[in-house]
C-alpha positions in Angstrom: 89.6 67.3 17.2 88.4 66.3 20.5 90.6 65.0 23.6 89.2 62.6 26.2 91.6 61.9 29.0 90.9 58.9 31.5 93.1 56.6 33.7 90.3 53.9 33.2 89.7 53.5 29.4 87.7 50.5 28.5 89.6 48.7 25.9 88.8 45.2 24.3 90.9 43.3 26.8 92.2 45.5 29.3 91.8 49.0 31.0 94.8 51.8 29.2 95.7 54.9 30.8 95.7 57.6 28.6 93.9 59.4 25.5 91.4 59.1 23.2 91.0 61.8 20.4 87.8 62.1 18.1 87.5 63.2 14.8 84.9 63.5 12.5 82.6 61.0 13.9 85.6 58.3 14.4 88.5 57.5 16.7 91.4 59.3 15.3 93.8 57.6 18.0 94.2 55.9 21.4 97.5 56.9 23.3 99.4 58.1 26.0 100.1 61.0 24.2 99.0 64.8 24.7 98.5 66.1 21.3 96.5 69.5 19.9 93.0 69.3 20.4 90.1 71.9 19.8 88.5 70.5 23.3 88.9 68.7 25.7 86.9 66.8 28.4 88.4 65.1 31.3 87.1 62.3 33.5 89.8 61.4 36.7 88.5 58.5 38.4 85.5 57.1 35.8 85.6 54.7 33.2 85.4 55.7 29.6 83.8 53.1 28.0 82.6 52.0 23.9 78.7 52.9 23.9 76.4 49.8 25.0 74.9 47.9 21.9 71.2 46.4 23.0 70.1 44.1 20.4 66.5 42.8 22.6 64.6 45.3 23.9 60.7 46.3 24.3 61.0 49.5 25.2 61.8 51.8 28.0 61.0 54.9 30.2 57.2 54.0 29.5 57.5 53.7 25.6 56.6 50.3 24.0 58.5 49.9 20.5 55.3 47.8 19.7 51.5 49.4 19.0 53.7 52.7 19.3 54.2 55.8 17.0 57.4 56.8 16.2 57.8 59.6 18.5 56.7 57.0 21.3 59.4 55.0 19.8 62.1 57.7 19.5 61.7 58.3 23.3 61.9 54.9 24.1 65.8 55.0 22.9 66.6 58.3 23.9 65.7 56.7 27.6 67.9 54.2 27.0 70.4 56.0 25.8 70.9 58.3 29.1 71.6 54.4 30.8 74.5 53.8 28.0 72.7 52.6 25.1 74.0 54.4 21.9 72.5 51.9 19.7 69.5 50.4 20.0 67.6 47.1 18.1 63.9 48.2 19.3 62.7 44.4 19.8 58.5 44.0 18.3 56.3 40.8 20.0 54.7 38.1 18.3 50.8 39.9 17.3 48.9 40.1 14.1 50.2 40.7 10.9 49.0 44.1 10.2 50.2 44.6 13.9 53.7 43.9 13.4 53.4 45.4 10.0 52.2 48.7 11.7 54.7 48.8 14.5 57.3 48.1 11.9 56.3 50.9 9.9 56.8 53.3 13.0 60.2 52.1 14.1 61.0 52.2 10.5 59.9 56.2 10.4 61.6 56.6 13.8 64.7 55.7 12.4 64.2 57.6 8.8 63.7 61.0 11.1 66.9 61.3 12.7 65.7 62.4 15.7 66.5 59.7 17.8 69.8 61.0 20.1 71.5 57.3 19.7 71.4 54.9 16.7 68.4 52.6 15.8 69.9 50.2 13.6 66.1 49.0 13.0 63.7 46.4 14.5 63.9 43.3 16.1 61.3 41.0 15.2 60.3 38.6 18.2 57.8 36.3 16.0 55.2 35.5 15.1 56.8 32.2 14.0 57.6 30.9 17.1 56.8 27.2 19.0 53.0 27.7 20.9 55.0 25.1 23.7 57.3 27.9 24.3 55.7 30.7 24.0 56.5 31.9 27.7 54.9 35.8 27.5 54.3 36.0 24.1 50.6 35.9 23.0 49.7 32.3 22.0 46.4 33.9 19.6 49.0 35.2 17.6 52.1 32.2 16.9 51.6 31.0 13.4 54.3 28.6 11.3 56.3 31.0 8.3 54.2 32.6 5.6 56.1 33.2 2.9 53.9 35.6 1.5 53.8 37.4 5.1 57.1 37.4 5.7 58.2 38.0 2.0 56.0 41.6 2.0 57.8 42.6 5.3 61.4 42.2 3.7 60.0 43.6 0.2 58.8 47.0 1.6 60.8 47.1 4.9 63.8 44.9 4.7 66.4 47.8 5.5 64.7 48.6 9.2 64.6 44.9 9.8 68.2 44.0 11.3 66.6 40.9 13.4 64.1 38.1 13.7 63.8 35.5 16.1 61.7 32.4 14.9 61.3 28.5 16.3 63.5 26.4 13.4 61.5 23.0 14.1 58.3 24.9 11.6 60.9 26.4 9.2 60.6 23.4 6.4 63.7 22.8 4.4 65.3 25.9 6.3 63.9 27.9 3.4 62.3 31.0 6.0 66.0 31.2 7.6 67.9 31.1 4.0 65.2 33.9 3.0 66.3 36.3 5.6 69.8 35.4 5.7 70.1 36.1 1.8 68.2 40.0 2.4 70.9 40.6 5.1 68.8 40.0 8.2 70.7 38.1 11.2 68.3 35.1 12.5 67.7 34.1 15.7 66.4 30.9 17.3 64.3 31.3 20.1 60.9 30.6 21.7 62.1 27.2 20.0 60.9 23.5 20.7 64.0 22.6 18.2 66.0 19.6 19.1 69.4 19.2 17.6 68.4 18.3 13.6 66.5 21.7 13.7 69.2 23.5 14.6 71.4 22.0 12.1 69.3 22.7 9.4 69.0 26.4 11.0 72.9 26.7 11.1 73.0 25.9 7.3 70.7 28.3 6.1 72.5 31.1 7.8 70.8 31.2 11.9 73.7 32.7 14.1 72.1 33.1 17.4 69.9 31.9 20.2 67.1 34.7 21.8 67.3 34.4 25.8 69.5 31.5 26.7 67.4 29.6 29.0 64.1 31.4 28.5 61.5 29.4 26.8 63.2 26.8 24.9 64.3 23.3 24.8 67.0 20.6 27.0 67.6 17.2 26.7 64.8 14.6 25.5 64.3 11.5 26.4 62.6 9.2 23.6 62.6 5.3 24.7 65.9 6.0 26.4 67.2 7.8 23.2 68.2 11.2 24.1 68.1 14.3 21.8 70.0 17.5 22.6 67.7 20.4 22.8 68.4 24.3 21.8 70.3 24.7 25.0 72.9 22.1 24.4 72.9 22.6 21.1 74.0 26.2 21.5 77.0 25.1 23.8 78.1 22.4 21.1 78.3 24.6 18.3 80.7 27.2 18.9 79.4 28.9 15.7 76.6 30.3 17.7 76.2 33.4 19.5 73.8 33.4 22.7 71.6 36.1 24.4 72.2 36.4 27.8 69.7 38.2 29.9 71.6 39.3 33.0 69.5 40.8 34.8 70.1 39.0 38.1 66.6 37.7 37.5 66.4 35.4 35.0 70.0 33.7 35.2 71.8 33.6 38.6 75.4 34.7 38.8 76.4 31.0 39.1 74.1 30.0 35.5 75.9 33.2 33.8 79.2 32.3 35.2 78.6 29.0 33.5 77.6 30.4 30.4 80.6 32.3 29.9 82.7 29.8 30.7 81.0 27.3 28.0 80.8 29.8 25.6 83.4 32.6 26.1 83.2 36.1 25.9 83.6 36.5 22.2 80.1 34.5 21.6 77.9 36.2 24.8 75.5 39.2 23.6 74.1 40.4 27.1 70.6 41.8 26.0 68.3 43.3 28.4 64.9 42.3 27.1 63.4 45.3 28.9 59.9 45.9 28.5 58.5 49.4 28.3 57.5 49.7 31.9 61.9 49.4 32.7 63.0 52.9 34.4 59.3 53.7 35.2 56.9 53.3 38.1 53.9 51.1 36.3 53.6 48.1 38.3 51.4 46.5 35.6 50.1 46.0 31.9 49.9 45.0 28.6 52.2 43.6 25.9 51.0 43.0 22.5 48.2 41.0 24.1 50.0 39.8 27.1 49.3 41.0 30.8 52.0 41.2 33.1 53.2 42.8 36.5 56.4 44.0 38.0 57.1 42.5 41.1 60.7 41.3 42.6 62.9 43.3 40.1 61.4 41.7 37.3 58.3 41.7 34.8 56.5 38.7 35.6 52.9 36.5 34.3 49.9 37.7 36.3 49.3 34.2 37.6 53.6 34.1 38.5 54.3 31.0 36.2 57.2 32.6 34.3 59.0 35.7 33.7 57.2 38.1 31.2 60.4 40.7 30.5 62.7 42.3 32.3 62.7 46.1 33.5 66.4 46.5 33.2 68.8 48.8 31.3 72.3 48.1 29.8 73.9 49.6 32.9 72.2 47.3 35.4 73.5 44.4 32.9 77.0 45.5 33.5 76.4 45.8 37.2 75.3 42.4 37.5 78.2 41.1 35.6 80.8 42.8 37.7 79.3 43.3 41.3 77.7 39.9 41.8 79.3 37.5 39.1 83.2 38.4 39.4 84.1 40.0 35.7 86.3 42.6 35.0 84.8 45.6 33.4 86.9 44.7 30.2 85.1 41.4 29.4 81.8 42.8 30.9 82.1 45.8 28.5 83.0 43.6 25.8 79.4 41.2 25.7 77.0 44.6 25.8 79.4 45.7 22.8 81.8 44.2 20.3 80.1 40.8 20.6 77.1 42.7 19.5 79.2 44.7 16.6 80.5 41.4 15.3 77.5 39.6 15.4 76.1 42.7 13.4 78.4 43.8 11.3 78.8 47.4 12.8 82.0 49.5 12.7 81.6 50.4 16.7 81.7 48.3 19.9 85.2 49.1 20.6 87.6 52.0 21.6 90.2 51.6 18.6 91.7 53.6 15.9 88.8 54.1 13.1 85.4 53.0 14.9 82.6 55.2 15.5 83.1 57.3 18.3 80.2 56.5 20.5 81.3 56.2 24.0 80.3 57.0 27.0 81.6 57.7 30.8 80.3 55.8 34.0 81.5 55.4 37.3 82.3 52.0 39.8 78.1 51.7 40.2 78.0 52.1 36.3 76.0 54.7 36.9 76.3 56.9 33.3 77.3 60.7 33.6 78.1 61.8 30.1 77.6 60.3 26.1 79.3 61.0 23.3 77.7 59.9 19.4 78.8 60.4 16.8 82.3 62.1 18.4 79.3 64.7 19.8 78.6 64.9 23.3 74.5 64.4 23.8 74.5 64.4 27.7 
C-alpha cells in the first residue's frame, strides 16, 4: 500500500485535502484519513493530479511516431511522459499506404514491448481520407477518398493498436467507412473536413464522436444563393453529442476563442490535445513531416511560406498552463479536459483521482511544471 499526502489533490470538480492510497495498480481510497501504508511520499504545496491523457500527437523530444521505428517511437512517449503524459495516442499523418501501414506496424511493436514508461493505448490515424481543400499541413500527394480494401487490411491485421482515425465525412458514401470502424471498436474523428451539416449527420449515425482540431482546417457557414449551410464548426456546437479537440496551445486558439469553446461546449465534451510535432521539447527549428516541410518560429510549427500553422511544439503541461494562466480556469476543470474527457471519450478506467481507477498520477507545481509520476501505482520519475 502506498500513501500520497497533498493539500492540493486534483479531483473531478474540486481540489480535497487529504490522502490518496495505491494498491495494486488502482486507487484503493481518497480521504482525510491516515491509515497504514508500506510508503509514503509527501508533496506540501504541489498539486497531485490524474495523469494527462494526449489523444493527438506527432511526436516529441525529436521522435516522429510516423517513418519511425519503435524504439524512436517508445522515446517519443517516454518524453512526453516526463511533461505529464501517462498515456499516450501516438497520432500518424496522411502518406502512402505502405507508409502508414509501416509506421503502424512500429507503434503497434512499440506498444507490444512494454517498454514504453507510460501507456500507448495505440495509434492515431490522421488520414489519408481527408478533404484536399483542408488539408492545412498534411501532404496533398497523399489524400485519397476511403478504400475499403485499404482500410479493411489495416483493421484486419492491426485493428487492436488502432484506437483512432480522423477522416473528412463529405467522401465517406452511405457512412459505410465510419460504421466500419465504429463496429471494430475504433473511435472516429471528423477533421480536415469540408463536411457541411448533412455529412455530419450521416457521420453521427454511423458512430463519429468527435471533431480533430476545432478550428484548424475545416468548414463554417456557406452561403449558397442566400441559402446558408452550417459547416463542421457549427455543427459541432449544435450537437451536444460531439466531443471537440482543442488545441491550446496559445497559438492556434486565443484565450478569448477557447474561452468560447468551453462555454458552448462545456467541460465534459473539451479533449485539449496538443498536436505536437516531433520537433516539441527540442531545438530543431525546421523539417519534414510525412512529406510536409515546416519551421518553428513564434512558439509554434508553422508552413515554410507562413500561410498556416503546420503543428504545434507543445506538451500537455503547457496546455494546462494556457488554460489557467491566460484563460481564467481552475486547475479542476483544466485537469479535467487533458483527462476524464479523454477516458470517457475512450473508454479507459483512468482520468480521474477516485476509488478503483488506475493509479497514474502525477505531481506539478503553480507553473505546471511536473516533478514526480506515478503508473501503474509505481513511481517512474
Amino acid at each position: 500500500m502506498i500513501r500520497i499526502k497533498s493539500e492540493k489533490i486534483i479531483l473531478k470538480d474540486r481540489l480535497f485535502d487529504g490522502y490518496v492510497y495505491l494498491d495494486d495498480g488502482k486507487i484503493a481510497a481518497v480521504t482525510t484519513d491516515e491509515r497504514p501504508a508500506n510508503e509514503t511520499y509527501k508533496f506540501p504545496g504541489k498539486y497531485l493530479s490524474p495523469g494527462f491523457i494526449d489523444i493527438h500527437t506527432h511526436g516529441g523530444g525529436g521522435y516522429a511516431f510516423a517513418d519511425s521505428n519503435a524504439e524512436d517511437v517508445i522515446k517519443g512517449c517516454d518524453f512526453h511522459l516526463r511533461h505529464g503524459t501517462t498515456t499516450i495516442v501516438p497520432t500518424i499523418s496522411a502518406s502512402s499506404f505502405c507508409a502508414m501501414q509501416k509506421s503502424l506496424e512500429n507503434i503497434h511493436e512499440a506498444k507490444k514491448s512494454g517498454k514504453s514508461l507510460a501507456h500507448i493505448l495505440g495509434a492515431h490515424l490522421e488520414g489519408p481520407y481527408l478533404s484536399p481543400k483542408q488539408c492545412g499541413a498534411q501532404c496533398l500527394n497523399h489524400i485519397t477518398k476511403p478504400n475499403r480494401r485499404e482500410y479493411a487490411s489495416l483493421v484486419e491485421n492491426f485493428g487492436r493498436s488502432i484506437t483512432r482515425w480522423t477522416y473528412a465525412p463529405e467522401h465517406d458514401q452511405g457512412g459505410e467507412f465510419c460504421a466500419f470502424l465504429t463496429s471494430h471498436g475504433i473511435q472516429v474523428s471528423a477533421g480536415h473536413t469540408d463536411a457541411k451539416y448533412e455529412d455530419i449527420k450521416v457521420a453521427i449515425e454511423n458512430g463519429c464522436s468527435s471533431v480533430t482540431h476545432l478550428y484548424s482546417c475545416m468548414s463554417t457557414v456557406t452561403r449558397d444563393h442566400g441559402f446558408r449551410s452550417l459547416g463542421v464548426i457549427e455543427s459541432a456546437y449544435l450537437r451536444d453529442e460531439f466531443y471537440v479537440e482543442m488545441i491550446a496551445d496559445g497559438k492556434h486558439l486565443p484565450p478569448e476563442l477557447i474561452r468560447m469553446i468551453v462555454k458552448i461546449k462545456g467541460t465534459d465534451k473539451v479533449a485539449l490535445v496538443t498536436d505536437s510535432l516531433a520537433v516539441a521539447g527540442s531545438e530543431i527549428t525546421a523539417g519534414t513531416m510525412c512529406g510536409t516541410d515546416f519551421i518553428v518560429e513564434d512558439g509554434v510549427a508553422k508552413l515554410p511560406d507562413r500561410s498556416a500553422f503546420a503543428g504545434s511544439i507543445a506538451t500537455a503541461d503547457v496546455l494546462v498552463r494556457t488554460l489557467t494562466k491566460d484563460c481564467g480556469f481552475r486547475f479542476p476543470e483544466s485537469v479535467k479536459m487533458l483527462t476524464a474527457v479523454q477516458a470517457e471519450m475512450l473508454k479507459l478506467n483512468s482520468g480521474e483521482i477516485k476509488t478503483g481507477k488506475d493509479a497514474d498520477l502525477i505531481v506539478f507545481d503553480e507553473d505546471v511544471k511536473v516533478s514526480d509520476v506515478f503508473v501503474n501505482g509505481n513511481k517512474v520519475i
